[in-house]
C-alpha positions as CSV (number, residue, x, y, z in Angstrom):
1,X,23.9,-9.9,0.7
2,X,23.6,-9.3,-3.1
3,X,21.4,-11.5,-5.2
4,X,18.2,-11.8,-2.3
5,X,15.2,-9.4,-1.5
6,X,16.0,-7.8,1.8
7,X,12.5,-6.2,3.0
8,X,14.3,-4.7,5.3
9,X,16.5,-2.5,3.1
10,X,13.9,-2.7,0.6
11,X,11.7,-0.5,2.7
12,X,14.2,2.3,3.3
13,X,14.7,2.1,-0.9
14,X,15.0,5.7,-2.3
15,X,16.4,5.7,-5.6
16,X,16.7,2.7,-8.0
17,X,19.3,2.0,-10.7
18,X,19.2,-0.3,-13.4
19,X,22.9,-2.0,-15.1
20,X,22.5,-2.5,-18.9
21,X,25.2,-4.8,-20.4
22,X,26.8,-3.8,-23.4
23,X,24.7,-6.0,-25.4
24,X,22.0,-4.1,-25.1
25,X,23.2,-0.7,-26.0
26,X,21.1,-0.5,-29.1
27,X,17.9,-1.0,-27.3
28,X,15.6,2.4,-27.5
29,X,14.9,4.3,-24.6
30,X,11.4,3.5,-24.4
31,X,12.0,-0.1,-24.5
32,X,14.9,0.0,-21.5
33,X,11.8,1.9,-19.4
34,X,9.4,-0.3,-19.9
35,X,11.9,-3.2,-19.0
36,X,13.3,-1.3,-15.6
37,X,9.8,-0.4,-14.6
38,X,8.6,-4.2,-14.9
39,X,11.5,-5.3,-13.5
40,X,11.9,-2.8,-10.5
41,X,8.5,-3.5,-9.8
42,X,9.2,-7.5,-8.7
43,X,12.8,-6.7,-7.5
44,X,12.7,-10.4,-5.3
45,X,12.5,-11.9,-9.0
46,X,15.6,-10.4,-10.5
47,X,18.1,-12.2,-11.4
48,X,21.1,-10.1,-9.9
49,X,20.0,-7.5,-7.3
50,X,21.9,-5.2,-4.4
51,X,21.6,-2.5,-2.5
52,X,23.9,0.2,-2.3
53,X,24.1,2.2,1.2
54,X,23.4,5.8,0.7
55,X,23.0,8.8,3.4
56,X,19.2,8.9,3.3
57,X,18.2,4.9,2.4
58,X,19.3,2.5,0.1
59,X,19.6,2.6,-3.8
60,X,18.7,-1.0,-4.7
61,X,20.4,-1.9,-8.0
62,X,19.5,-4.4,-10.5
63,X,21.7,-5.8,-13.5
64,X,19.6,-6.7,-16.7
65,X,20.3,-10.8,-17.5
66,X,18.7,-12.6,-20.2
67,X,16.9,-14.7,-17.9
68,X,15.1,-11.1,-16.5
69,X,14.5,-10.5,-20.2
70,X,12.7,-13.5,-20.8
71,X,10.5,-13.5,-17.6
72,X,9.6,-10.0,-18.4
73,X,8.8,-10.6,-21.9
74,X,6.1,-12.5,-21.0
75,X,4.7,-9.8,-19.1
């Protein structure tokens, strides 16, 4: 189920991806790592989260939104 925290996949989670929209393509490196670290380290607050099935675990995927932008911000 995309979108909710599943603890138990969350607990076999071995590799985490972040989705940048075009619109923030012009965003330096440094900031884009700060902002996936903050945000991959409340996944249950994302905005738009899955999990993808892989052989060893899960690969839990979140796609950047402004809303995640402005709750991290603050941060």
């Amino acid at each position: 189920m995309p979108n909710a925290l599943d603890p138990y996949r969350e607990a076999l989670v071995v590799e985490h991806h972040t989705h940048w929209p075009d619109e923030y393509e012009d965003w330096s490196v440094a900031d884009k790592n700060r902002v996936e670290a903050l945000l991959h380290g409340s996944p249950a607050e994302a905005a738009e989260l899955d999990y993808v099935r892989q052989h060893t675990g899960f690969a839990r995927v979140i796609t950047v939104t402004p809303a995640d932008l402005e709750r991290v911000s603050v941060a």
